[in-house]
VOBA-1610 file (N, C-alpha, C; in pm, whole numbers, padded with zeros to 5 digits, always signed):
BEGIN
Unk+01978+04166+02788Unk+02091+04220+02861Unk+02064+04365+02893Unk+02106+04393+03040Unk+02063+04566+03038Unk+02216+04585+03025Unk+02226+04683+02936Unk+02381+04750+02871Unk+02451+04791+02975Unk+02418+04895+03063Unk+02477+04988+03182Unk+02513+04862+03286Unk+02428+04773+03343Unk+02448+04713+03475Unk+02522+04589+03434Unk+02547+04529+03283Unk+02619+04395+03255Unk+02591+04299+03293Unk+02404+04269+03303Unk+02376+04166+03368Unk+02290+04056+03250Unk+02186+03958+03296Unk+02109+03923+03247Unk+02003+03930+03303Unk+01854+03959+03242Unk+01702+03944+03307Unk+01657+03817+03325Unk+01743+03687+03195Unk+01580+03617+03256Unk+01695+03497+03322Unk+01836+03478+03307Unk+01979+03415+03342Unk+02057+03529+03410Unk+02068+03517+03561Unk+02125+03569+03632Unk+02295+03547+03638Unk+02379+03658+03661Unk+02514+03660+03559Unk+02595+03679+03701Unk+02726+03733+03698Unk+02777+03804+03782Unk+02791+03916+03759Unk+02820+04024+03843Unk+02817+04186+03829Unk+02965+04171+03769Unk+02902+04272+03669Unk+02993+04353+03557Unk+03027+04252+03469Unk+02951+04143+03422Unk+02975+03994+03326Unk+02854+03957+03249Unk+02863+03966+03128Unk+02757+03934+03084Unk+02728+03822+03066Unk+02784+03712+03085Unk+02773+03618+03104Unk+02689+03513+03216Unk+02631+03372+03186Unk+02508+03411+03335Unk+02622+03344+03434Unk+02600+03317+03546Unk+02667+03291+03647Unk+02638+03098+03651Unk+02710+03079+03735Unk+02643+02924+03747Unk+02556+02856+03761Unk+02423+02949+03871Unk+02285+02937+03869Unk+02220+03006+03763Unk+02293+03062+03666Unk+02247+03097+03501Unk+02215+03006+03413Unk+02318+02904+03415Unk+02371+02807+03342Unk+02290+02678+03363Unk+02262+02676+03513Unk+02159+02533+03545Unk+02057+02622+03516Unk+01986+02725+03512Unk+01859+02738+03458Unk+01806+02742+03348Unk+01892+02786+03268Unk+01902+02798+03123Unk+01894+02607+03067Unk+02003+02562+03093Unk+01987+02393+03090Unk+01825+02366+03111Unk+01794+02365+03213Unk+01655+02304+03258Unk+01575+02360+03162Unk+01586+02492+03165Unk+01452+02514+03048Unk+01500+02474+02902Unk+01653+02409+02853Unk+01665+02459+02663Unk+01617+02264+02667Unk+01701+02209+02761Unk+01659+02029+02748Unk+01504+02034+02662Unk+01449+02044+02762Unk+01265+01986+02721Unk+01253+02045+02599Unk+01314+02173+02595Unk+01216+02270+02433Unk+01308+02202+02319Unk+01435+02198+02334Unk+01475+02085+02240Unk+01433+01974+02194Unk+01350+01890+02294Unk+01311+01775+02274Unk+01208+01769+02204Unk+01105+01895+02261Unk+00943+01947+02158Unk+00978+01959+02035Unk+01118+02018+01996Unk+01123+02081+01835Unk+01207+01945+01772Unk+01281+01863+01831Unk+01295+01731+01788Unk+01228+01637+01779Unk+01126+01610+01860Unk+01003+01541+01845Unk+00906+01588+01727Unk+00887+01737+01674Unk+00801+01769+01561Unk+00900+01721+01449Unk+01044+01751+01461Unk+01058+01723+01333Unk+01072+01567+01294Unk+01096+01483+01375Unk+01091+01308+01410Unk+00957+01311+01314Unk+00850+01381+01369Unk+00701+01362+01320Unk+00694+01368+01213Unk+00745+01477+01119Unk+00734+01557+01021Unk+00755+01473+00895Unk+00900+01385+00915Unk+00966+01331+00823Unk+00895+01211+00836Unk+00936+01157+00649Unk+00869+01045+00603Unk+00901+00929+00689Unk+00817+00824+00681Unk+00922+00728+00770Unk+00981+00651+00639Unk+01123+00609+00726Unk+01230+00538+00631Unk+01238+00417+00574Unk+01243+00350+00452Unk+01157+00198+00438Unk+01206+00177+00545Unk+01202+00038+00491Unk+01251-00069+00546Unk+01301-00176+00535Unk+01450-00244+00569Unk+01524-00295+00444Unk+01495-00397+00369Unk+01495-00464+00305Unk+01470-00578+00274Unk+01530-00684+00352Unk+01436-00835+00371Unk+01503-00933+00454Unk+01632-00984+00450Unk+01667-00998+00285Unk+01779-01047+00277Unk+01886-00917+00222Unk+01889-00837+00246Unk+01969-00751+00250Unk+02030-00685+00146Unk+01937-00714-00042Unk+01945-00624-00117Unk+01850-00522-00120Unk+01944-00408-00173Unk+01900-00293-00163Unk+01743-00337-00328Unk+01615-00207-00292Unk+01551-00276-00403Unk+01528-00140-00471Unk+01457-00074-00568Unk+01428+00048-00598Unk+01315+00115-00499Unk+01224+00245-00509Unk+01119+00297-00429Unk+01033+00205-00513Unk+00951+00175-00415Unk+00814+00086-00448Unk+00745-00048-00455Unk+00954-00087-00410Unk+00906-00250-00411Unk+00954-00296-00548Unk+01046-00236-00628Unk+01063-00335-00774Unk+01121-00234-00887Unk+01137-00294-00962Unk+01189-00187-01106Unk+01066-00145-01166Unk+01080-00081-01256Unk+00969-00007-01385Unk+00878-00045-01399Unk+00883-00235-01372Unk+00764-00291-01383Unk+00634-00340-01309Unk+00723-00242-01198Unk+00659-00308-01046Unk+00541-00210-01038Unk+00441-00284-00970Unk+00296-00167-00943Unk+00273-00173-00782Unk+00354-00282-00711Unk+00326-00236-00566Unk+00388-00343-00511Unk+00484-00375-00444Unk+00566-00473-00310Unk+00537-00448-00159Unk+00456-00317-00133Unk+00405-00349-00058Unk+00489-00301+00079Unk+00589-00205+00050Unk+00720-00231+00144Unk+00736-00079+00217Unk+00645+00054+00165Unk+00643+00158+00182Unk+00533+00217+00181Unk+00512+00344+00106Unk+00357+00433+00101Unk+00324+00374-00073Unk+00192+00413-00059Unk+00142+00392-00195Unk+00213+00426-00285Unk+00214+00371-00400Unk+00280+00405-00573Unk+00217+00539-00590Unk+00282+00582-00697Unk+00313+00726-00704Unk+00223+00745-00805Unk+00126+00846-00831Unk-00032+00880-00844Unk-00114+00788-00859Unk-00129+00723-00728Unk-00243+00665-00629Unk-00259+00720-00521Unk-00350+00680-00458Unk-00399+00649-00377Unk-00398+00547-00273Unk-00356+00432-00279Unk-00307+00314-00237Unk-00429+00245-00226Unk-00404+00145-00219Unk-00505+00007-00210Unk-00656+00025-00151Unk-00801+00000-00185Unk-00888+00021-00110Unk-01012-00054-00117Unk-01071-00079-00001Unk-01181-00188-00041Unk-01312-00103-00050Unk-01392-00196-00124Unk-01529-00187-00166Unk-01607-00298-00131Unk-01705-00281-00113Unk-01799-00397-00066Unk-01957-00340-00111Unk-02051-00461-00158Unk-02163-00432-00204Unk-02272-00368-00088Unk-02289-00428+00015Unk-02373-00346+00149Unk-02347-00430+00234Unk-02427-00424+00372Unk-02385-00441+00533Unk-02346-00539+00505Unk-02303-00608+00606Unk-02304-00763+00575Unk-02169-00793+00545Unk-02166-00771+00398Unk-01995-00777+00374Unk-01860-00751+00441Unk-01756-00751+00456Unk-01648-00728+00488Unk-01531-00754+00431Unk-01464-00652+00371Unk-01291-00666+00329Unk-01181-00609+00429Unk-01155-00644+00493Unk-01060-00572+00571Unk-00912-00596+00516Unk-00826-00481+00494Unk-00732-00499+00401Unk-00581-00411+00494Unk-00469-00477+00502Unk-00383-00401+00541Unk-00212-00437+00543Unk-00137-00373+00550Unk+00033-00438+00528Unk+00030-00566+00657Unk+00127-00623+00620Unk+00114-00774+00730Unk+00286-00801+00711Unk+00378-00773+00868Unk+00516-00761+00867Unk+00539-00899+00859Unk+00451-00985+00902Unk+00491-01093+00955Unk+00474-01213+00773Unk+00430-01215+00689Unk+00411-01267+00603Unk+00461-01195+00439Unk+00571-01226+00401Unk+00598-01151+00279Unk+00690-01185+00207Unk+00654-01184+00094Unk+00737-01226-00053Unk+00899-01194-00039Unk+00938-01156-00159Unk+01070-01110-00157Unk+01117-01048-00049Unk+01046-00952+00011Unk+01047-00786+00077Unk+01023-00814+00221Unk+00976-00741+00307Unk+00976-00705+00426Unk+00778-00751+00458Unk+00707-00730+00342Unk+00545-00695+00407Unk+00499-00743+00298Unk+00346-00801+00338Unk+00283-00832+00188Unk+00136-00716+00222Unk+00041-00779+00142Unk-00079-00707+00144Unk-00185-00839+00174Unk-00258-00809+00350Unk-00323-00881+00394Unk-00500-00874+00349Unk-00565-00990+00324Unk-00710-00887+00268Unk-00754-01034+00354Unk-00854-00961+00450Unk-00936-01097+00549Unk-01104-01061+00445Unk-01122-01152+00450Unk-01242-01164+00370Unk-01372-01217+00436Unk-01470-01157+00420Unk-01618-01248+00503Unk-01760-01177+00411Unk-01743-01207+00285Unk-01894-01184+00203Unk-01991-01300+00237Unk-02077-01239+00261Unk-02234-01309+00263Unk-02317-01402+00159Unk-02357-01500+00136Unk-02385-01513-00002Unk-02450-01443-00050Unk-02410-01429-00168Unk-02501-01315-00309Unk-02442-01171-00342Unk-02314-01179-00214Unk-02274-01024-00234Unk-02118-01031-00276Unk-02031-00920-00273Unk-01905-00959-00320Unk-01854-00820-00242Unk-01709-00822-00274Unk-01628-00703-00199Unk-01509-00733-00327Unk-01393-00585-00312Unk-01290-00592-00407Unk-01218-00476-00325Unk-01071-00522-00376Unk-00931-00440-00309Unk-00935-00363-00436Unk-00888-00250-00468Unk-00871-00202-00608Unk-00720-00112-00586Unk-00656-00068-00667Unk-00574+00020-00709Unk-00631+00100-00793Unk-00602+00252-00778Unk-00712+00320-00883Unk-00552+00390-00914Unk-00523+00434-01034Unk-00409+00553-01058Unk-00501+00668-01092Unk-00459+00851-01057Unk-00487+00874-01084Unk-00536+00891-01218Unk-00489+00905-01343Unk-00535+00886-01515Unk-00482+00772-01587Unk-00543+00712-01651Unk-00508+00620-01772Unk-00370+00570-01797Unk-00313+00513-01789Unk-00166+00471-01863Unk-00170+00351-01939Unk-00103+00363-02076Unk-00024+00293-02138Unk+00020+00210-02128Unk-00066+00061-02129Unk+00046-00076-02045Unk+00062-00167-02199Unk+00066-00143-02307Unk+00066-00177-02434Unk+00151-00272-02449Unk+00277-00222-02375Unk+00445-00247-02422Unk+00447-00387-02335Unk+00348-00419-02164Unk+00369-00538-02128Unk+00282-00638-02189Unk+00322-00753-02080Unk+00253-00876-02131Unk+00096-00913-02039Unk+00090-00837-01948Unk+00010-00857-01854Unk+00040-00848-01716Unk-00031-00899-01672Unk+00027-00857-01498Unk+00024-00993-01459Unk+00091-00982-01344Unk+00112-01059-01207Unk+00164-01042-01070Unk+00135-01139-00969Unk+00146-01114-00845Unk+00202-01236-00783Unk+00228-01197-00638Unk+00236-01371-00567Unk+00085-01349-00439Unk+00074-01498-00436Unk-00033-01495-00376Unk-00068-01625-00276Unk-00065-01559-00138Unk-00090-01681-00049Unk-00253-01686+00053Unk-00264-01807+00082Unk-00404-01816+00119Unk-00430-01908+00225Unk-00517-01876+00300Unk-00594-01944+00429Unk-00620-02101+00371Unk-00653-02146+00269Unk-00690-02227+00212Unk-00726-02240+00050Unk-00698-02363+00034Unk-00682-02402-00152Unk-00859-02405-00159Unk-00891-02347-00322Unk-01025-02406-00386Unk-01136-02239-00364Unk-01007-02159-00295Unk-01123-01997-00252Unk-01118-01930-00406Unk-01235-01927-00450Unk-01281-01823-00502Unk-01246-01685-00525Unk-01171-01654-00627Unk-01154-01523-00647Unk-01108-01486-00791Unk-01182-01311-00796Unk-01131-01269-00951Unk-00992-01141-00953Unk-00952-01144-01044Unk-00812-01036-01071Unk-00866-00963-01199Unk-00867-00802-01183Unk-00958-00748-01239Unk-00840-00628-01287Unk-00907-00575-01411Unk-00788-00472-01454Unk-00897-00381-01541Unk-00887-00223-01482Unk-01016-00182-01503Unk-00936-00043-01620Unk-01013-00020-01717Unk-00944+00012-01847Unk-01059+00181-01859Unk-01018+00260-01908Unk-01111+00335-01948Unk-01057+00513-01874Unk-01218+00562-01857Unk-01208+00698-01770Unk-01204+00665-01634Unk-01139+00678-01536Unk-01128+00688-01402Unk-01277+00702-01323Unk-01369+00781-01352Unk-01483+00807-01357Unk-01593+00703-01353Unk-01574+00686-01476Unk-01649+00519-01516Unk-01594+00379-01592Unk-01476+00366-01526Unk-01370+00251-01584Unk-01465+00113-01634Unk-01410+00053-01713Unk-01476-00044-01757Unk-01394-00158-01736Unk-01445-00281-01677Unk-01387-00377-01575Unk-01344-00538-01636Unk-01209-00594-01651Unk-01223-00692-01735Unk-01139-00749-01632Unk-01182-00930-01642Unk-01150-01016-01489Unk-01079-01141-01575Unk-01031-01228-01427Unk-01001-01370-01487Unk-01048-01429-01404Unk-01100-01461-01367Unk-01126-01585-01251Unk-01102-01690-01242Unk-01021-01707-01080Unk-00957-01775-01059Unk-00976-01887-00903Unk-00910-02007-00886Unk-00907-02025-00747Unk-00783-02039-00638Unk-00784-02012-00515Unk-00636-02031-00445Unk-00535-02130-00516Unk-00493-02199-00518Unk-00405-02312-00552Unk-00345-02387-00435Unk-00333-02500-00406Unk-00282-02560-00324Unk-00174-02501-00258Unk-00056-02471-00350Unk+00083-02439-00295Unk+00064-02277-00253Unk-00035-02200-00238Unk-00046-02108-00239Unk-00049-02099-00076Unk-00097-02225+00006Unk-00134-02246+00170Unk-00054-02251+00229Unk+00069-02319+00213Unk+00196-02336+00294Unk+00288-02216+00240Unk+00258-02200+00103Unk+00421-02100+00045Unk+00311-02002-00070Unk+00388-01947-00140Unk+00375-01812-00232Unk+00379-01870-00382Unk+00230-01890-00440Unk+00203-01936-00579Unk+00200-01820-00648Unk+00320-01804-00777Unk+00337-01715-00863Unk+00255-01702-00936Unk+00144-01632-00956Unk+00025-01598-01089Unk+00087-01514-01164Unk+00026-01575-01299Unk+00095-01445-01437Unk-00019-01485-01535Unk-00093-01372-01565Unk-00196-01369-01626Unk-00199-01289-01808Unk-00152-01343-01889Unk-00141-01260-02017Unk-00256-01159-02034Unk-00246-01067-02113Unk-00332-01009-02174Unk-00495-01060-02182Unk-00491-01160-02281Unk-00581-01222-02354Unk-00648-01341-02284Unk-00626-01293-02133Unk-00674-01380-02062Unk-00805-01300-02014Unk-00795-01196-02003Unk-00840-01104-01917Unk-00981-01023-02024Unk-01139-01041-01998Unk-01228-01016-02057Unk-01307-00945-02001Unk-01406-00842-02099Unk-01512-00759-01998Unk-01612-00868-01888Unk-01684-00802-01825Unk-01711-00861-01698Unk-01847-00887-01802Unk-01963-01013-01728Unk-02063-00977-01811Unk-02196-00911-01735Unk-02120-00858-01662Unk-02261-00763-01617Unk-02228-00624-01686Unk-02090-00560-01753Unk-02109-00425-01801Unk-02134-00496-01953Unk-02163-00394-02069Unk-02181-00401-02195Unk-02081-00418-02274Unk-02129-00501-02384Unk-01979-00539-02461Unk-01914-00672-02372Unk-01968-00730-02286Unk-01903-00877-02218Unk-01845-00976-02318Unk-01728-01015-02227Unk-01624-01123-02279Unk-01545-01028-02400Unk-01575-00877-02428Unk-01434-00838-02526Unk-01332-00839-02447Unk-01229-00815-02521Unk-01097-00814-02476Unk-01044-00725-02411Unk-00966-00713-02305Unk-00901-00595-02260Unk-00785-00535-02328Unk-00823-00372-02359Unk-00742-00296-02362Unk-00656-00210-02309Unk-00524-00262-02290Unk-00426-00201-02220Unk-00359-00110-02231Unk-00430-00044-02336Unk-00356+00096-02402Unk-00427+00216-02304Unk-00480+00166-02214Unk-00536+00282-02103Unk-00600+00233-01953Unk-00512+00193-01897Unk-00531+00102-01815Unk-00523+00209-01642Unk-00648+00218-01605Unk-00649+00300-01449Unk-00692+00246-01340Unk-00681+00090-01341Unk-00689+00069-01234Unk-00596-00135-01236Unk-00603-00169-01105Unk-00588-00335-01102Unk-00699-00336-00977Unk-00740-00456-00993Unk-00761-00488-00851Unk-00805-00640-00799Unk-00880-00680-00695Unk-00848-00828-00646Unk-01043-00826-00588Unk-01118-00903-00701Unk-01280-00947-00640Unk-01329-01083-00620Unk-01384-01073-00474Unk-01441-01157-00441Unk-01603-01183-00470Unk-01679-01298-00546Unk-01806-01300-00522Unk-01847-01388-00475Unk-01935-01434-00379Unk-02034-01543-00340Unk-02130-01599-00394Unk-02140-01690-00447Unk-02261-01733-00500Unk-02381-01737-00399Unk-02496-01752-00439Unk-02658-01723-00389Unk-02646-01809-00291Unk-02568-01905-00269Unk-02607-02029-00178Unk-02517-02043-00063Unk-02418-01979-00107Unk-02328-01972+00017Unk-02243-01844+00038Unk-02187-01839+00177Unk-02107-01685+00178Unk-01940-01719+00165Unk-01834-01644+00178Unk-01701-01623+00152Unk-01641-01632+00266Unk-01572-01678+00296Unk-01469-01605+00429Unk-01338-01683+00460Unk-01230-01560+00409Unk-01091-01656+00397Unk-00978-01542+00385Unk-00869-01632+00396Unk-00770-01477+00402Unk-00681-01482+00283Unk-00663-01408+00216Unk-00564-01363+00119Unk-00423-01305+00134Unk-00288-01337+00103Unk-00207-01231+00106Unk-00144-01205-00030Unk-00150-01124-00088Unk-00098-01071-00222Unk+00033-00986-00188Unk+00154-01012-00268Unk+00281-00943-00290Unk+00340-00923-00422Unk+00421-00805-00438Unk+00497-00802-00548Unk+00466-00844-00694Unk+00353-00734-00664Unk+00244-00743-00787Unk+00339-00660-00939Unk+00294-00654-01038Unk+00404-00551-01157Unk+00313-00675-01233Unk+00391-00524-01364Unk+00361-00602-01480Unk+00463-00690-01582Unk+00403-00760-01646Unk+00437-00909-01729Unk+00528-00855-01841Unk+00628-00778-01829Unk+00787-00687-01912Unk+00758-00809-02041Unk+00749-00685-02167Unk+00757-00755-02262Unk+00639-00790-02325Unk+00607-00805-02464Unk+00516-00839-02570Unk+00544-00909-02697
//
């Protein structure tokens, strides 16, 4: 505003009004629209996105489940992770792993894993937490789990130790029939679950008093290769001992 003349510089006013005039007013408009929209559009960006409700319309806790839950699959990764990630032995292999709206348990999404190992090689989805926890107090874990087809090959792995160099204990298992059309409930105790026998110390028992990772491996035997689809949901642990 220049003080003496009562005008505006960059909104043209009427004399002796500080106010802008009507061609003030449409110019000012034209330019505040768009810059509004830039600083509403960053903050649209900014913010988390909002779940998403569940199908049937109860409300659920963050994460897909209560206390016991380790992932539903319905938002961002569990809270010190990382979220879900594949590994594969070399070329050849393939895990491709990702949320899938269209297929899912209780919730809104499951966890899709397309699979194509080569024979002789293997791939794995893992959950890593960042440090060790305490799973003493459950009974074990479980998940639901649906599949391209019954008789596929696969292990459920729960990796115990330093984050660093975790030490890996499996069950191995195969699809299940009802797992093709609908969602076969797996629940795996404790004492199901043994070192692998390629690390040292094979077939001891797993200890759940320090537990940093879960995860989902595929291997091929020498003679033939893998290739099939998985969907895993509403994984947690087995409440209770």
């Amino acid at each position: 505003v220049v003080a003496r003349r009562k005008d505006t510089l960059h909104y043209p006013g009427e004399p002796g009004d500080d106010h802008p005039s009507q061609a003030g007013n449409r110019k000012a408009t034209e330019e505040f629209v768009p810059a509004l929209n830039v600083f509403v559009n960053r903050f649209r960006a900014d913010r988390p996105a909002e779940p998403v409700p569940p199908r049937d319309g109860k409300e659920r806790p963050a994460g897909g489940g209560g206390p016991a839950a380790i992932d539903g699959f319905e938002g961002d990764a569990p809270e010190g992770t990382e979220g879900w990630q594949a590994f594969d032995e070399r070329e050849g292999a393939s895990l491709r792993i990702e949320p899938d709206d269209d297929v899912a348990g209780d919730g809104n999404r499951s966890l899709r894993l397309e699979v194509d190992v080569p024979k002789g090689s293997w791939a794995t989805c893992i959950l890593y937490y960042e440090r060790p926890a305490d799973r003493s107090k459950t009974a074990g874990l479980r998940f639901r789990l649906r599949a391209s087809q019954a008789g596929f090959p696969f292990g459920v792995h729960v990796y115990c130790g330093a984050r660093e160099e975790p030490a890996c204990y499996h069950v191995e298992l195969e699809t299940p029939e009802e797992a093709v059309d609908g969602w076969a409930d797996i629940s795996l105790p404790w004492d199901r679950f043994r070192r692998v026998e390629w690390e040292e110390d094979a077939g001891s028992p797993c200890p759940p008093d320090r537990v940093v990772g879960v995860g989902i491996g595929m291997g091929a035997p020498e003679d033939s290769g893998l290739r099939g689809t998985l969907w895993l949901d509403d994984v947690a642990w087995i409440e209770g001992r």
